[in-house]
C-alpha positions as CSV (number, residue, x, y, z in Angstrom):
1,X,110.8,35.2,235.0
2,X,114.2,35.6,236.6
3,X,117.6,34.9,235.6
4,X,120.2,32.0,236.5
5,X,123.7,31.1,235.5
6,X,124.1,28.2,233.2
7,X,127.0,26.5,230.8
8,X,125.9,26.8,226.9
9,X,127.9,26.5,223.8
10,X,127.3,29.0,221.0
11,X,128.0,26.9,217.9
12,X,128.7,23.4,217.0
13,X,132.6,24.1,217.2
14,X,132.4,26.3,220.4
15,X,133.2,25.4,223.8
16,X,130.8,25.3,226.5
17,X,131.2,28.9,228.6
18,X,129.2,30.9,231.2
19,X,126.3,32.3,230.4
20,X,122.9,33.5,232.0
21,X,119.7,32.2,231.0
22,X,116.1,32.9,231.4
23,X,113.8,30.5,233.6
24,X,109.9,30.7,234.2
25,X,108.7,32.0,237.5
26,X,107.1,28.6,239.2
27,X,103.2,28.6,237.7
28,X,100.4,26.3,239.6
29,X,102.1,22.9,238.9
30,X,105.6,24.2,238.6
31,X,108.7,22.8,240.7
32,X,111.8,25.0,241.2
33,X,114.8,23.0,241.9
34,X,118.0,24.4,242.6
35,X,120.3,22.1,241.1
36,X,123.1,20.6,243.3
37,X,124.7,17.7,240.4
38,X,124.6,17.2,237.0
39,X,125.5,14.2,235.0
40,X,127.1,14.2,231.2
41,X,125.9,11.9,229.0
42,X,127.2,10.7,225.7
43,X,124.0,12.7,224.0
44,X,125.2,15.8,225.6
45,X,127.9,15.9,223.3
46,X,126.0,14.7,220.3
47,X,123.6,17.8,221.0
48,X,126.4,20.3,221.3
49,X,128.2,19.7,218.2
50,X,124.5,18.8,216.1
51,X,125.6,15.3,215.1
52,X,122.1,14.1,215.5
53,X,120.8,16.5,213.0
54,X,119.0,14.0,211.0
55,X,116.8,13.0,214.7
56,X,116.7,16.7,216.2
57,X,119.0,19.7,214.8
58,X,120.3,21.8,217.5
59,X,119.2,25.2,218.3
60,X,122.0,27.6,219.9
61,X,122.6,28.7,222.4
62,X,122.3,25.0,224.0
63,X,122.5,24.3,227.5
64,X,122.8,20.6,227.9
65,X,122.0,18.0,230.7
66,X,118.9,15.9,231.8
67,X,120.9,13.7,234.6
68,X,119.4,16.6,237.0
69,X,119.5,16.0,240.9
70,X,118.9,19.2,243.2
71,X,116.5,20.3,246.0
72,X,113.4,21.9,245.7
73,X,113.4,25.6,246.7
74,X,110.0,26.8,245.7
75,X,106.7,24.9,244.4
76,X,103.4,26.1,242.7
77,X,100.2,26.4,244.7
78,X,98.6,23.2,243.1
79,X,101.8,21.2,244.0
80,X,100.8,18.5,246.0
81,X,103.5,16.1,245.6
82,X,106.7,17.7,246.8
83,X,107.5,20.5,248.7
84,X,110.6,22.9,249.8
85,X,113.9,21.3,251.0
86,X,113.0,17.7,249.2
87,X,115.6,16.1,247.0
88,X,114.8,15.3,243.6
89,X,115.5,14.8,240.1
90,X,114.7,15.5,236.4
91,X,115.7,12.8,233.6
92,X,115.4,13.6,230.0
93,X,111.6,14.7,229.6
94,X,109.9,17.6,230.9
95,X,106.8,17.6,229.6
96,X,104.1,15.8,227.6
97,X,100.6,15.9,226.3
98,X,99.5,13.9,229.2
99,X,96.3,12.7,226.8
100,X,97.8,9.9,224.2
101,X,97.6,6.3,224.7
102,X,101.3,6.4,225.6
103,X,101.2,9.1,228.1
104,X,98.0,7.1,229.8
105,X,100.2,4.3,230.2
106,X,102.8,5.8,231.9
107,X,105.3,5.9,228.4
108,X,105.8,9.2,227.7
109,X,109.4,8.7,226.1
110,X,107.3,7.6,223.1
111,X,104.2,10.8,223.2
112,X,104.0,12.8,219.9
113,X,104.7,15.8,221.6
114,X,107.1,15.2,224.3
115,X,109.0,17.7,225.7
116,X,113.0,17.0,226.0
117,X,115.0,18.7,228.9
118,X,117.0,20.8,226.3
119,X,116.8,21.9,223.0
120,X,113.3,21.0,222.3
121,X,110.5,23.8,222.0
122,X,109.6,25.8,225.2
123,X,106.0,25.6,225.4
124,X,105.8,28.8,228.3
125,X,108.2,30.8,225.7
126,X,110.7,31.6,228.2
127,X,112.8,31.2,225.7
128,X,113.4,29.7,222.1
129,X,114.1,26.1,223.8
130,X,114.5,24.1,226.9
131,X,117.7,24.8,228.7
132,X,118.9,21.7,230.8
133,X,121.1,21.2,233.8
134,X,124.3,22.4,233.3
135,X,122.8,25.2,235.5
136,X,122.2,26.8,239.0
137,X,118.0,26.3,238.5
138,X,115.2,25.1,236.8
139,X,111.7,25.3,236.8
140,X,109.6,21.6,235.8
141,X,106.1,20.3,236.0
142,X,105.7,18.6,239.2
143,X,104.6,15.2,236.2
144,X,107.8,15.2,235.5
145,X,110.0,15.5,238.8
146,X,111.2,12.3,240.7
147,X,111.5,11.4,244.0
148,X,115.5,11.0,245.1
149,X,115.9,8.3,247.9
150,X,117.6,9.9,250.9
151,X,120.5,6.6,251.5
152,X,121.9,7.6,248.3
153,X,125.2,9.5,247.3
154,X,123.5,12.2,245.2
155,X,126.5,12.9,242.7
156,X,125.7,9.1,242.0
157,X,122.0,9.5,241.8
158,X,122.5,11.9,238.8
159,X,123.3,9.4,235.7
160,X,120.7,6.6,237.3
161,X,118.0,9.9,235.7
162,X,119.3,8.6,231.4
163,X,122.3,6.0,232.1
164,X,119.9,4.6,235.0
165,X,117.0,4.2,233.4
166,X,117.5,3.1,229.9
167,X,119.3,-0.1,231.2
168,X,116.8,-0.7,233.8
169,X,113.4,-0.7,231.5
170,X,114.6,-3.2,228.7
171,X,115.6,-5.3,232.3
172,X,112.0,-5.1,233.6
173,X,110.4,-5.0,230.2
174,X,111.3,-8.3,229.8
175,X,111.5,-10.1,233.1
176,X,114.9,-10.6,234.0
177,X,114.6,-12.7,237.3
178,X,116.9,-14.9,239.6
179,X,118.5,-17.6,238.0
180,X,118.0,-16.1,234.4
181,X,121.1,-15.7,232.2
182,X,122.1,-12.2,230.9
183,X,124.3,-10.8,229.2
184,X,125.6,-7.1,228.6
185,X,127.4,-6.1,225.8
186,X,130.3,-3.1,226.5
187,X,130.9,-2.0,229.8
188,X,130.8,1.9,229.7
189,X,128.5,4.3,231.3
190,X,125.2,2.4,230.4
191,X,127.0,-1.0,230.5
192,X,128.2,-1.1,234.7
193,X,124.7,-0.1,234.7
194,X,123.0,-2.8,233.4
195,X,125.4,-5.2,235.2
196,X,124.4,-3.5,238.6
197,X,120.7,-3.8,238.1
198,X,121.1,-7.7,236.4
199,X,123.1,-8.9,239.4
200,X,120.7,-7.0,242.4
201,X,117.4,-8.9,240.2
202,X,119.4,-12.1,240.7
203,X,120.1,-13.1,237.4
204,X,123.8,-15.0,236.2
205,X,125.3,-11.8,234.7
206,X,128.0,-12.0,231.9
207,X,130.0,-9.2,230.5
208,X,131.2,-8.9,227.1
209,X,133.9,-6.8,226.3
210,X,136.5,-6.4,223.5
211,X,139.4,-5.5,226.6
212,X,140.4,-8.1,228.5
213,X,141.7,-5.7,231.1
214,X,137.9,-4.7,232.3
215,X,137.7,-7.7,233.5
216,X,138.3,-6.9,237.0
217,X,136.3,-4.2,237.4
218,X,133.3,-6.2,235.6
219,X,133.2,-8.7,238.3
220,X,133.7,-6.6,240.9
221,X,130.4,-4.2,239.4
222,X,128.5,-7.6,240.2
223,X,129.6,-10.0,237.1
224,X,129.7,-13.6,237.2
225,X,131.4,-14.1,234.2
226,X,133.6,-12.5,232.0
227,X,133.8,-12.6,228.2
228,X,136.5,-11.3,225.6
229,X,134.1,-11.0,222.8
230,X,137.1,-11.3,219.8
231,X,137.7,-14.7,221.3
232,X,135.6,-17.2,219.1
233,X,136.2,-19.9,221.5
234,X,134.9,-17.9,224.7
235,X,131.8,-17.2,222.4
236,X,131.1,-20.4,221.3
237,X,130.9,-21.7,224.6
238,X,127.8,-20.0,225.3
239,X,126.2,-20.6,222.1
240,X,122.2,-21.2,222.9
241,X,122.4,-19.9,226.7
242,X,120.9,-16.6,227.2
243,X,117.7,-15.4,228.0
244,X,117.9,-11.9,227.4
245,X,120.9,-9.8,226.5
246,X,121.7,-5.8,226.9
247,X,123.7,-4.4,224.0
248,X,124.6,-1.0,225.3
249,X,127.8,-0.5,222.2
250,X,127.0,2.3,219.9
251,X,130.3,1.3,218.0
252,X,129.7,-0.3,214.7
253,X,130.0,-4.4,215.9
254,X,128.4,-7.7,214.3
255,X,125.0,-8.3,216.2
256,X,125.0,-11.7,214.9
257,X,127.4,-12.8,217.5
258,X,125.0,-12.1,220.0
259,X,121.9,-13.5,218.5
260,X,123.4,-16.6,218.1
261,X,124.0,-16.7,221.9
262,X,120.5,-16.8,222.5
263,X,118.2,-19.6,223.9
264,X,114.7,-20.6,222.6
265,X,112.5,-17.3,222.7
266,X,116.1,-15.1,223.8
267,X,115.8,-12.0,223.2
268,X,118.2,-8.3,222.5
269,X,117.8,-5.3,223.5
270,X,119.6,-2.4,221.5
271,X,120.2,1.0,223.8
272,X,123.4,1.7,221.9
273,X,123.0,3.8,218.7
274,X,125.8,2.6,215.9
275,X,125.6,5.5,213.6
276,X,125.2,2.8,210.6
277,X,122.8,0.1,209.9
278,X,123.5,-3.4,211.5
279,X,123.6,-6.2,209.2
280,X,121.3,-8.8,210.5
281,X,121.1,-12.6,208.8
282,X,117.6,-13.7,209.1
283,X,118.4,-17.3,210.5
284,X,120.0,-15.6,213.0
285,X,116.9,-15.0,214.1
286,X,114.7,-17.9,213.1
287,X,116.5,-20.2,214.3
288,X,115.5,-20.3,218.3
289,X,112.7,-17.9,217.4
290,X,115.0,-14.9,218.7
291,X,113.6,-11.6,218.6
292,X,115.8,-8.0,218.2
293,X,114.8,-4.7,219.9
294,X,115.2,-1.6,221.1
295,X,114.2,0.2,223.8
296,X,114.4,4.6,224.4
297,X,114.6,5.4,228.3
298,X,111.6,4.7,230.1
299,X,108.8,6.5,231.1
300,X,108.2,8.8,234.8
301,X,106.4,5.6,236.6
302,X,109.3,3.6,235.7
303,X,112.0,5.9,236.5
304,X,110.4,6.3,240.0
305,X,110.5,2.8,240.3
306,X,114.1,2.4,239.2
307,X,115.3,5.1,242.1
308,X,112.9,3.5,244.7
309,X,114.9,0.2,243.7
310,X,118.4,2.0,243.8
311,X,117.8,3.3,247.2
312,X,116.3,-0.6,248.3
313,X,119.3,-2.2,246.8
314,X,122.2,0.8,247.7
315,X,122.7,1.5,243.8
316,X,123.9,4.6,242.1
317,X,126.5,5.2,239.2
318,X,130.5,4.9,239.9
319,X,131.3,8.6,238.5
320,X,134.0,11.4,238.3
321,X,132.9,14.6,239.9
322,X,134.1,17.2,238.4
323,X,134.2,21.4,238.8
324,X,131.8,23.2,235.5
325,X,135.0,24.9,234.5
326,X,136.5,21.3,233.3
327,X,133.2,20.1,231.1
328,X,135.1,20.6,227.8
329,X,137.9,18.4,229.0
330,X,135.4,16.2,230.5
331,X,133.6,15.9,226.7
332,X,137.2,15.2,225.2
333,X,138.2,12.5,227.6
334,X,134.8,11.2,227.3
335,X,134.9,10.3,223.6
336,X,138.3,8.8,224.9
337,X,136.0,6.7,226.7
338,X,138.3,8.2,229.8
339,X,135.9,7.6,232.4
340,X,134.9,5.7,235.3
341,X,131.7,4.8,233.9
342,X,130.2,8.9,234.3
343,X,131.2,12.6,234.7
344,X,128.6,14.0,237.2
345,X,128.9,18.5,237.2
346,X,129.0,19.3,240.9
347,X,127.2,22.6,240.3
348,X,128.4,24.2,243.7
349,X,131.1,25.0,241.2
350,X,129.0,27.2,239.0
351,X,127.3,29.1,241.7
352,X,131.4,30.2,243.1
353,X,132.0,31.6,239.7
């Protein structure tokens, strides 16, 4: 066991400050990374301050982060996959039971007993729970480290690990292809996302957003079209169009809008969480036999795939890299949606404190 340097917050109502945590030493199938960026992710800040009690109440002291990109400084002896000096990263799961029908088919985001980066149990008892990336090291299962493509800005790579991958599996999932017509709802840090990965597959990719003044930046992230959702009359033109459309808005907004812009067999995808229940009219969805769903990050085969296809295509995140000493500005100015689309840690920053 040995010691590294790591951002936690205490409490719910305390800021993120310095602190020094415990990692394991690397065992057989153990990967130690030294982490060189970390993204922030909306969750992050859910975590911190427990407001997702009712899924997964915090334990304190948290350290937050699974948008982990670093090198690999040490590997266990049955390691096969990945040795010293490789770049790689760590999403959101570090372990599994490796044994359940999801885990056999490569979805381990929905195993029983999965294993979040952070605040979930730690199974070696290195300490009461997973600490995550806002730190100078970390120790994974080789299952659950990914492959970073060399072409690729890291500080970018970092948010393709949650932001990356929970827009690219409802893509795949349902075979978005060329000449297809999709549409992404909210264009944030999951939303210039899913309008990266809809324009490189080749479909006609149309942005919805209550601010007109996006617009420019939507098109130039790979839109075709805009649309200024509070405009009836931009909506109704595309009544009966789509094929499949990403909702990425965790704001409270009427999903029937968006149903009703669906073709014969259209279907949503929710990966926005409103924190209330939608109201949904049922001939919303019989009519054109629509179908509504959800979809949680994606499992490690995927995620591999999504950063082999970033480094093909020359994708990452736009993001704002910032010093460790600003990340409780960085979660203010984030709920201020102040943010072009991610805050990536550059933990250099850390290390010089």
């Amino acid at each position: 066991m040995y010691n590294t340097k790591a951002y936690a917050a205490a409490s719910a109502t305390s800021p993120l400050a310095a602190i020094a945590i415990a990692r394991r030493d690397p065992t057989a199938h153990d990967v130690q990374i030294d982490i060189l960026f970390c993204g922030i992710c909306h969750s992050d800040v859910h975590a911190v301050r427990n407001e997702w009690s009712d899924f997964m109440s915090t334990t304190y002291p948290i350290v937050p982060g699974h948008e982990i990109v670093g090198r690999v400084t040490a590997v266990g002896e049955a390691v096969t996959k990945y040795q010293s000096g490789d770049l790689v990263g760590v999403g959101c799961m570090v372990d599994a039971d490796g044994t359940c029908p999801q885990c056999q088919a490569g979805l381990e985001q929905f195993c029983r007993s999965v294993i979040f980066t952070y605040n979930s149990p730690d199974q070696h008892q290195t300490a009461p729970v997973t600490y995550g990336g806002y730190a100078n090291s970390v120790v994974v299962d080789e299952r659950f480290v990914l492959r970073v493509p060399s072409n690729l800005e890291l500080a970018g790579v970092a948010p393709l690990l949650c932001a990356g991958i929970t827009t690219y599996s409802p893509i795949r999932h349902h075979g978005v292809k060329p000449g297809q017509k999709v549409g992404i709802v909210g264009l944030g840090g999951l939303g210039h996302m899913g309008v990266k990965f809809a324009h490189a597959l080749g479909a006609h990719t149309v942005v919805f957003t209550t601010s007109p003044h996006k617009t420019e930046d939507a098109l130039r992230l790979g839109a075709d079209e805009v649309v200024v959702s509070c405009n009836a009359n931009e909506m109704q033109k595309h009544a009966g169009s789509f094929d499949f459309i990403l909702d990425t808005v965790s704001a409270k907004h009427d999903i029937n809008a968006y149903l009703n812009l669906l073709r014969l067999d259209g279907n949503i995808t929710l990966v926005g969480a409103p924190e209330k229940p939608m109201e949904i009219a049922a001939f919303s969805l019989l009519m054109g036999r629509r179908s509504l769903s959800g979809s949680l990050i994606g499992g490690i085969p995927e995620t591999q795939e999504m950063l082999d296809f970033c480094g093909e295509h020359n994708i990452t995140a736009d993001v704002e890299v910032i010093p460790i000493q600003k990340v409780n500005e960085a979660y203010d100015r984030l709920l201020k949606s102040d943010v072009k689309y991610r805050f990536v840690i550059d933990l250099a920053t850390l290390k010089a404190a």
